[in-house]
N, C-alpha and C positions, 0 to 999 in steps of 0.2 A: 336418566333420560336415554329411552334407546331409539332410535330408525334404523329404517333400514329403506334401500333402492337400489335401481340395478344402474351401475353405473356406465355408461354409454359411452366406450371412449371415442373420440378426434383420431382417425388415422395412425392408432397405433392398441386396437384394440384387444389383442395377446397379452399387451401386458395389463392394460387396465379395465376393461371387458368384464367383469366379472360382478356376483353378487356377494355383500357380505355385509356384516350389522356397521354400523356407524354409531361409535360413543357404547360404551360398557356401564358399569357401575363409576362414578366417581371416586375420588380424579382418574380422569387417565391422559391429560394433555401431554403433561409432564413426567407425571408418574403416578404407577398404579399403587392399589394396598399393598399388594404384595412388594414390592421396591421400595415401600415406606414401613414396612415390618422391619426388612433387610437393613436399610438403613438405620433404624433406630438400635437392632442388636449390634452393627459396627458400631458404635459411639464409646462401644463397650471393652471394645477390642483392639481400634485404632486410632493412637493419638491424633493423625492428621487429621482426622474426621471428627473426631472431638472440638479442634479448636476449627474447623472451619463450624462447627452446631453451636459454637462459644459465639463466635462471630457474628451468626446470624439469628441467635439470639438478644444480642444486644442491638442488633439494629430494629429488630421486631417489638422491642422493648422500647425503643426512641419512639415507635408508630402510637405505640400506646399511648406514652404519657404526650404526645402531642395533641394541641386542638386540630380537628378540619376546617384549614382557612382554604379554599382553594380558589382561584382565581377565577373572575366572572367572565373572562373572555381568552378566546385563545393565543396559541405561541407563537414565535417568527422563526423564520430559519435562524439557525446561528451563525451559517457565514455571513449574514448582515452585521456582526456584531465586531467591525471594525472602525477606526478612524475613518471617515471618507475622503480624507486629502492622503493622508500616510500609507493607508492600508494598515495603517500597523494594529493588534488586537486591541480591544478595550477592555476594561475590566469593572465588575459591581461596584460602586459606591455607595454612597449612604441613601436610607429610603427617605424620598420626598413630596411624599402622596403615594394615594390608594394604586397598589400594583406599579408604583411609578419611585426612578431609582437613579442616581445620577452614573455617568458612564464615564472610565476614566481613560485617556492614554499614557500608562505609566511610560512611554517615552518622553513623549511632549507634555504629561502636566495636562494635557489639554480636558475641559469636562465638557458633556455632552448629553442634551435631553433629549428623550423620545419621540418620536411625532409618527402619532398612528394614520396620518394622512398618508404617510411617503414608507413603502413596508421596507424600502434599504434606510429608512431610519426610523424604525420600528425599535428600537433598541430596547423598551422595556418587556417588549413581546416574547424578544429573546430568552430574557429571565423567566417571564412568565412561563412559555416551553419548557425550563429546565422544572421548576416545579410541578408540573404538570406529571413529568417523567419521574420525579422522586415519588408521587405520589400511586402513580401505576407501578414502580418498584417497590413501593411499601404493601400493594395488592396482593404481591406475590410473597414476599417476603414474611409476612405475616400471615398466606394460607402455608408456605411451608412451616413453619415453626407453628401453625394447629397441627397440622397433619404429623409431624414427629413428637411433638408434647400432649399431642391431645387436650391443648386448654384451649378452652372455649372462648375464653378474652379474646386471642388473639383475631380465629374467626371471626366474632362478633366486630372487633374493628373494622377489618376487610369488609365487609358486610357493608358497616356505615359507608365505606369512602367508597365502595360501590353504586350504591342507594343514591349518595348526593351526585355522581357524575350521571348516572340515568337520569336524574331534574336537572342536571345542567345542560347534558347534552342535545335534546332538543330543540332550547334556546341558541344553541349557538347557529352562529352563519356560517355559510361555507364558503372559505376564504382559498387567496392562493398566494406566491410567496412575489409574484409578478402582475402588474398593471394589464400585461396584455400576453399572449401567447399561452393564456392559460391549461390547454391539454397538454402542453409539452412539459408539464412542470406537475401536475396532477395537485388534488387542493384535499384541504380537509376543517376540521373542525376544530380540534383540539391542538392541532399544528395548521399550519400553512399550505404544507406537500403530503399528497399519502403516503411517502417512504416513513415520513417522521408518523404519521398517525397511527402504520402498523407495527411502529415497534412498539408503541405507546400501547395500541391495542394485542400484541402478542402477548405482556405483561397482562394486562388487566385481564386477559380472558382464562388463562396460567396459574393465575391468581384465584379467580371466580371458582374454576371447576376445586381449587383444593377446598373454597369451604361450601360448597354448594348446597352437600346435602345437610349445613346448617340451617340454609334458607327456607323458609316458608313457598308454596306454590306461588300467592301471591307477590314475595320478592322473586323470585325467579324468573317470574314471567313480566316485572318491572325490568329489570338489566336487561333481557333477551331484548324484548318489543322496545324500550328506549334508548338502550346503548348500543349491544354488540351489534344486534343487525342494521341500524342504523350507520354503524362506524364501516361495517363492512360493506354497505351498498356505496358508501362517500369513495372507497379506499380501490372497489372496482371498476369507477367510471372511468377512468382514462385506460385505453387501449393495453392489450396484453405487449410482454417485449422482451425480448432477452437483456439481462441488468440485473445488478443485484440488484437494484431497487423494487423488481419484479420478486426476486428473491424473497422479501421481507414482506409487497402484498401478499403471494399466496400464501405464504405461515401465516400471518394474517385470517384471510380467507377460509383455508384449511381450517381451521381450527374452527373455526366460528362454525363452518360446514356440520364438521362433526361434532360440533358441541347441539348446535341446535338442530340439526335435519335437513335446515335449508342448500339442496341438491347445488343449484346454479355456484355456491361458493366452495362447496365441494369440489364441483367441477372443474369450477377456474384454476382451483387449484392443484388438481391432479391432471384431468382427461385433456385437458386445452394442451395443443398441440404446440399453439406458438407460444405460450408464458405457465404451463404448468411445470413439476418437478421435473418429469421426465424431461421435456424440454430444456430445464435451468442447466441442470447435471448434463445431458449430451450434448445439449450447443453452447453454455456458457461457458464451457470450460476447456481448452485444447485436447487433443491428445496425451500432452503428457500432465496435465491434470490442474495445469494455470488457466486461472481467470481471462477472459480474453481482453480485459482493462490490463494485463499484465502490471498488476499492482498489487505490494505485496498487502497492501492495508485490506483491499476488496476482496484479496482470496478469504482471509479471518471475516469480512463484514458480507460476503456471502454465503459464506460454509454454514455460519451460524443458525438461518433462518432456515437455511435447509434442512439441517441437522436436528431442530425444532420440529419441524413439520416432519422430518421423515420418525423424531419421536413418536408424536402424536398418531402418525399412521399405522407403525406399530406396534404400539400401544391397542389399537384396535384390529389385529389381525391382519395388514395391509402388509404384505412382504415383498413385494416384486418391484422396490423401489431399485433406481440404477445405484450401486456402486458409487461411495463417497470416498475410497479409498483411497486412491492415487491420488487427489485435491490435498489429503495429509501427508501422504509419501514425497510427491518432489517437493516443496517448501526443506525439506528435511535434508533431501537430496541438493540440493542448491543452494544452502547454507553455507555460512562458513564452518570448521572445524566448534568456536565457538555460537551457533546456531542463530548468527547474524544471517541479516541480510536488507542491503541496501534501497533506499528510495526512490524504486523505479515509477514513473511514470506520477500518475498522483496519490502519494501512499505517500504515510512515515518511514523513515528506518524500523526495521523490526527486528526483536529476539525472540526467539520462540519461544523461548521461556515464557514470557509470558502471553504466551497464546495456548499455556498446558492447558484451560479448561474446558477448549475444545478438545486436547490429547487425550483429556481424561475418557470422554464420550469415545471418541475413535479407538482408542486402546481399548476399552470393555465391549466395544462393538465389532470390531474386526480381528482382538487378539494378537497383531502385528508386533513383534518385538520391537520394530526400528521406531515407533511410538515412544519404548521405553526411555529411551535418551532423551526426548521432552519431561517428561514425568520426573524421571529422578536427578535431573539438574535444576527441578524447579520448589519450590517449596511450596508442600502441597494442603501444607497444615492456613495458607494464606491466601486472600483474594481478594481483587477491586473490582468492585461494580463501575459499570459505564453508565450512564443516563437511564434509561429504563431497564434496562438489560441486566439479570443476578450472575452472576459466573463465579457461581461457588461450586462447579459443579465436580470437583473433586466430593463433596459431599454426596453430591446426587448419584453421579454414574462412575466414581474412582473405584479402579479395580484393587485390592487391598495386598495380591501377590500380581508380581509384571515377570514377565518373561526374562532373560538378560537382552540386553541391546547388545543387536549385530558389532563389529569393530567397522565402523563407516569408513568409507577408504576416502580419504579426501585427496586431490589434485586436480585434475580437470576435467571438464565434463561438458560439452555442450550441447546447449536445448536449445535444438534449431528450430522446432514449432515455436518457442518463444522467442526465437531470434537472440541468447543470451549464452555468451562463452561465458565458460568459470575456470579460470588459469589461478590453483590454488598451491601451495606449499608448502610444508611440514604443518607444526600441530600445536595447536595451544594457543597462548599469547604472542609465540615465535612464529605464527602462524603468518602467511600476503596470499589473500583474497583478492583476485582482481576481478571486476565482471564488465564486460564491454558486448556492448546490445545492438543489436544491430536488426531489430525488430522492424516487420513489415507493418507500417501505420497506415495502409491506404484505406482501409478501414474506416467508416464513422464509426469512431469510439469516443466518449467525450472526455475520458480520462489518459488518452495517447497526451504525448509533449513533445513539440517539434524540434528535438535534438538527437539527430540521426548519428552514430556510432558514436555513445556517448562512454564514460567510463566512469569508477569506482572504485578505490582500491583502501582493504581493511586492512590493518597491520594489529591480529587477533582482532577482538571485536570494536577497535579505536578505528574510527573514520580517519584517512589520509586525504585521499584523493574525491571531493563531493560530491555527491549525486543530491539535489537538492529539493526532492520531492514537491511536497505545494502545499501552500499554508489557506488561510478561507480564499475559496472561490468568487465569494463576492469581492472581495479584495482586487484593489489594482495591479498588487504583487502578483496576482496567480496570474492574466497573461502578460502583464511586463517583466516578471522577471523568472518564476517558476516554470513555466511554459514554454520561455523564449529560448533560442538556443546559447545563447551568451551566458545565461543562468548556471549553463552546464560543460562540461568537458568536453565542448563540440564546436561544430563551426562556423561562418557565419559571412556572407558573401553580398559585397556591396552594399553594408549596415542595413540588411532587409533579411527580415525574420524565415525560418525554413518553410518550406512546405512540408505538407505532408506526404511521407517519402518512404520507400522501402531501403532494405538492407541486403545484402548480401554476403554470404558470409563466402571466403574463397578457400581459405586453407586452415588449417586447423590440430596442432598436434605437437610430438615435443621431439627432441632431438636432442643428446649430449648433455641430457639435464634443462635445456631449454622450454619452456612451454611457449607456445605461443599462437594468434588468432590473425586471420587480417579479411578487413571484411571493407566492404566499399557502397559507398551509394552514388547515382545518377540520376535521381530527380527528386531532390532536395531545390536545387534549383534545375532554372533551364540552362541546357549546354555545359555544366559544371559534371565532373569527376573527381569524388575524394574516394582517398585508399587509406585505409589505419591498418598500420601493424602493432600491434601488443606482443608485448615478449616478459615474459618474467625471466631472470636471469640468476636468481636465487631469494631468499630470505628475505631480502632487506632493498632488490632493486627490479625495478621492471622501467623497460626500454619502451617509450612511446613512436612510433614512425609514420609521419602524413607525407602523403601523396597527393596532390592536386592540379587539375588542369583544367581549363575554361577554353571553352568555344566562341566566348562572344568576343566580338571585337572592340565596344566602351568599356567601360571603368571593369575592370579585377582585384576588387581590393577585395584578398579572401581574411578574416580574425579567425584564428584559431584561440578559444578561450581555455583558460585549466584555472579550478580552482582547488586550493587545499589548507585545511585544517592549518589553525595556529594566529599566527602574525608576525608580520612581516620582521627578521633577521636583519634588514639593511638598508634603513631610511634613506641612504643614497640612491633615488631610486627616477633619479632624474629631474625634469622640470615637470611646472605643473601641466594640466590637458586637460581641456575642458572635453566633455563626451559630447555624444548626440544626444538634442533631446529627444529622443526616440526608445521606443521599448527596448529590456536587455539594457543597454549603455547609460541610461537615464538613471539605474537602480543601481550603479558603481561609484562609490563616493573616494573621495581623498586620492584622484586619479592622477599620475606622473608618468610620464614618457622620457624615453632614449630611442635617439634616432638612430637608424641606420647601423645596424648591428649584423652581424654573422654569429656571435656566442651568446648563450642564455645563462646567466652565472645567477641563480636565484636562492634564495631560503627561507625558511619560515621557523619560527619556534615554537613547542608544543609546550609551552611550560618550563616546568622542570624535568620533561621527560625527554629534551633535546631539541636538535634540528633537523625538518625534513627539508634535503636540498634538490635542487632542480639542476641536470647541467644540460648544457643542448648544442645545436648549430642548427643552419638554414641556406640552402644550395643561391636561395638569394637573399638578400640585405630586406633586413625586417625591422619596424619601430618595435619594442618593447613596453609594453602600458601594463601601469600595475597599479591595483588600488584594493578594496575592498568590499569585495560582494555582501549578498543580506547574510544576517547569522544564522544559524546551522543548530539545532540545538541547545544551544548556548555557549556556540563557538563564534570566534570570529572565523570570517571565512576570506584571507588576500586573494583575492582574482588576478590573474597575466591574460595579455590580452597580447597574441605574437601578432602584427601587422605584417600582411606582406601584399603589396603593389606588382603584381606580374601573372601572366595569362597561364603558368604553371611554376612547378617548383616542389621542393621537399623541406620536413622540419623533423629535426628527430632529435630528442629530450629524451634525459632518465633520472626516473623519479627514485631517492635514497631516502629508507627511513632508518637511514644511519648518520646523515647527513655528510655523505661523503659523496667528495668532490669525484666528477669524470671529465675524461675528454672524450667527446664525440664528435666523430668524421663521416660526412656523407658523400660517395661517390657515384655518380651517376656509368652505369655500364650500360654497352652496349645488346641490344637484344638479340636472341639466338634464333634458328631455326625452326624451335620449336613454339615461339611467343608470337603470341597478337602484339606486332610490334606497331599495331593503328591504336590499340586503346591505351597502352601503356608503355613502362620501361622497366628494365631493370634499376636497382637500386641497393646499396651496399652502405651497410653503419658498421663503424669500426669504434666499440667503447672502450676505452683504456682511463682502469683505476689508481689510483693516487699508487700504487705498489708496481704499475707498470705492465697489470695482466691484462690481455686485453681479449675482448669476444668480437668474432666477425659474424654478421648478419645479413644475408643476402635474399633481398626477397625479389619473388618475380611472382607478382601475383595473376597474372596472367600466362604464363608458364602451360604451354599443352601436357607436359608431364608433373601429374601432380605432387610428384616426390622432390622435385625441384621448386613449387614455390616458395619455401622458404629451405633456407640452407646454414647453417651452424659450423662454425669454426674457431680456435683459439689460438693463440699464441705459439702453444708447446705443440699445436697438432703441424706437422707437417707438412703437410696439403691447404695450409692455411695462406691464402694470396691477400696482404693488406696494404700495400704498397699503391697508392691513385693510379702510380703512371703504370703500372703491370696491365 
């Protein structure tokens, strides 16, 4: 199938302005003949690529000897697919009827049936969707394994399950995953939302062009006229928009454009100025190359569909796509030494590792050494498919010689577009990652979380200190407890959730082996001022310091919350306390109090791998509330909740992943000549370790000279003043 048009762009016509063929000889979504010659002589050459053709063989071998049963109706979102009292996830049980399947919560025991009247208790719909997506990964998966084996079986398969969704898909309705507000959600057929339809349909269409040219004229022009352009006009009606869910229409779209001629989805996808690539690539993603959801999960879940489409374009002689390069570079750069990186915003924890089969594309496409370090810390001869999506693509686009990886310099760095200090030190498993965010949220973004200068901290790639990303959306947990700021290593004023709030970040930088950050916010609430200082102090400790002060004249009751890894070291942990019932404090179980305290003497056990200990003080008397936040992975996770009752004050704690004991001293000083002595104060921590050595800390974040906010001193230095009454 070839077209051709002259493509007209939207206010950016240099780069996309121009004439050229749309769609070659078949395939070329994915990959041309010539990348499918290429690959079939690797198989010859390079184990890894062997057994991922092992792998994708046997799954293309499961398409075959299975029947096509495919579901007579569409999918539901899966964040529906929770408990609705718990939030907690459900899981398949046994089948109880046609597409109908019981739901379990392995917490509570509890079981639960579907009802397609209510789509948040749609629950068999859910399954249905994931079917649906095995079945469009079976389209693809069985046109590549024609295309490298040249058997015509497989083809022939693809074919069928093609054939049957073109008579299905007419019949279906066009649903949405919500009762009312339906543009803001986009609908479709085979799912509920267009995000979910285009991935479903990036597959199938992926799939299609590898066996196309098996098809007759007359099925060809069955898929086209009943499926694809049909799925693509569902997938364009709601408004263009920066998102990666915009991300995964136009691959979507694109493709379909160049598969079949139709101009308008071409368009959408390239020349549209507010939701085509160019758009996605220069406004979705900051300057230094993060997602503007500042989420590690969205930079992987929109690189992807880009990286798709910006195939497909060049595939067809489309070259003046923007630069994807940086989007791979800082995740790499913002790593820990072991290529962690924490659960900002709403995202999992991630390892890059296993996000190589995106490296594998970026690395054959850019050349980049600093790629290599994903690649060969990852095992490339392996791979997991996600829902519709194949990421075998070490097979497809794995470069077979890599450059060597630069020596990445790891310690501190911070990405003040993202609002994210990285206070890192030495390497390995011996490695303390801290990262503390101080990101501007004023933003409608829908994946921000209202927990303003929150933190994190990896000891090598072992979580310490939580960042608790978010589990389903439709879940009650996502905004009572993933969302709220209690969730997180952040604060929380007057048991009333944050606003959404910027950051600022003040000083930055290291000294005498010191690193350290302090960043502050002022409208999280009204008339409140918090101030965080972070300081890594070596290996194994880093020094937390708040500052706080409130304007209002009622209640000041500021929580300062911390959670971290393990459980809890010391059931003496006071009386019991009942929370609020209110977001955040509602989601804390097994909760005890001590009153009225000046010392924080805390710990936690990590197994058999030891104790991480907490030591602190507080400039005023503070309850102590300790219980256990949601789990983490499949950790538990002890929450501290510092109470303090007063219209300002300071709290300064340090966290040991040696679990050694300090003593920590805060002195309030006098402000100098050169300070906004209206917004702030001076402020001095004196931490002295179980041996007696102690480090002094004096920050003045307000400070007119900026080589004075923060100041570093020890013991043996000379010049060092630790003494309160000095």
């Amino acid at each position: 199938m070839i077209a051709s048009f002259r493509a007209k762009g939207q206010n950016d016509t240099s780069t996309y302005g121009k004439t050229f063929t749309l769609g070659k000889a078949h395939p070329f979504l994915l990959l041309t003949e010539e990348q499918v010659v290429s690959i079939r002589k690797s198989l010859k050459t390079t184990p890894w690529k062997g057994a991922c053709w092992e792998l994708l063989k046997e799954d293309a071998n499961k398409y075959l000897s299975q029947k096509i049963e495919i579901p007579n109706r569409g999918g539901n979102w899966d964040h529906y697919y929770v408990n609705p009292v718990t939030g907690s996830p459900l899981s398949r049980g046994k089948l109880v009827g046609n597409w109908k399947w019981q739901h379990i919560d392995k917490v509570t025991g509890q079981v639960f049936s579907g009802d397609t009247s209510l789509p948040e208790k749609d629950y068999d719909g859910v399954i249905v969707g994931l079917i649906h997506n095995a079945w469009a990964l079976g389209v693809l998966e069985l046109g590549l394994a024609y295309q490298i084996s040249e058997k015509p079986v497989y083809a022939q398969k693809a074919m069928d399950i093609l054939l049957y969704y073109a008579k299905l898909y007419p019949k279906l309705p066009i649903r949405n995953r919500k009762t009312e507000n339906f543009s803001a959600v986009g609908s479709g057929k085979i799912h509920v939302q267009d995000l979910d339809e285009s991935q479903w349909l990036v597959s199938m269409i992926q799939g299609a062009d590898l066996v196309w040219n098996t098809l007759s004229s007359q099925e060809q022009d069955t898929i086209t006229n009943q499926l694809l352009l049909p799925a693509a006009a569902v997938i364009k009606k709601r408004r263009a928009e920066i998102s990666n869910i915009q991300c995964w229409k136009i691959a979507a779209m694109g493709m379909v454009g160049l598969f079949t001629g139709e101009q308008k989805y071409f368009n959408a996808a390239t020349v549209d100025s507010l939701g085509g690539i160019g758009a996605q690539i220069t406004k979705g993603f900051n300057k230094e190359g993060i997602n503007l959801d500042l989420s590690p999960s969205y930079q992987d879940f929109s690189l992807q569909p880009l990286v798709l489409l910006t195939t497909a374009l060049q595939n067809c002689g489309y070259n003046t796509i923007p630069s994807l390069q940086k989007m791979f570079e800082t995740p790499i750069l913002m790593s820990t030494p072991g290529l962690s990186l924490p659960a900002f915003n709403d995202s999992k924890p991630i390892n890059l590792r296993y996000l190589a089969y995106l490296y594998e594309w970026a690395y054959t496409h850019y050349k980049s050494p600093i790629f290599s370090e994903v690649l060969t810390r990852s095992n490339r001869g392996r791979y997991q498919n996600i829902g519709s999506s194949y990421r075998g693509w070490s097979l497809l686009f794995g470069s077979e010689e890599l450059l060597q990886a630069p020596q990445r310099t790891t310690g501190n760095k911070n990405f003040e577009k993202s609002g994210i200090a990285l206070l890192s030190i030495g390497k390995g498993d011996s490695s303390l990652s801290c990262y503390f965010k101080y990101t501007n949220q004023l933003k409608k973004r829908v994946h921000f979380q209202n927990a303003q200068l929150d933190f994190g901290i990896l000891k090598g790639n072992k979580q310490i200190a939580i960042i608790p990303g978010n589990a389903s959306y439709a879940s009650r947990l996502s905004d009572g407890w993933y969302r709220h700021g209690l969730g997180h290593n952040s604060f929380i004023f007057n048991e009333k959730e944050q606003k959404r709030s910027s950051g600022q970040c003040l000083a930055f930088g290291e000294s005498k082996g010191v690193s350290y950050a302090v960043a502050e916010t002022t409208n999280a609430y009204d008339s409140v001022r918090f101030v965080r200082c972070i300081a890594v102090l070596d290996e194994n400790t880093v020094l937390i310091v708040d500052q706080f002060r409130s304007g209002r004249k009622d209640s000041t009751l500021f929580d300062i919350a911390y959670h971290q890894a393990g459980v809890w070291d010391n059931e003496k942990r006071g009386k019991d306390w009942k929370a609020p019932n209110a977001n955040g404090y509602a989601y804390v179980a097994n909760t005890k109090i001590i009153k009225k305290q000046n010392q924080i003497e805390l710990s936690t056990r990590l197994g058999a791998e030891g104790k991480v200990s907490l030591s602190g003080t507080t400039t005023v008397q503070m309850d102590i509330i300790t219980g256990y936040g949601r789990p983490f992975e499949g950790l538990d996770v002890p929450a501290a909740i510092f109470r303090i009752n007063a219209s300002e004050g300071a709290l300064a704690y340090c966290i040991s992943t040696k679990g050694e004991k300090f003593k920590v001293e805060l002195t309030r000083l006098p402000s100098t000549d050169k300070e906004d002595s209206l917004r702030g104060y001076r402020i001095m921590a004196i931490v002295k370790n179980s041996e007696g050595k102690r480090t002094g800390i004096t920050i003045a974040p307000y400070s007119m000279d900026k080589n004075a906010k923060v100041s570093i001193e020890y013991a043996d230095d000379k010049t060092a003043q630790y003494d309160p009454k000095q």
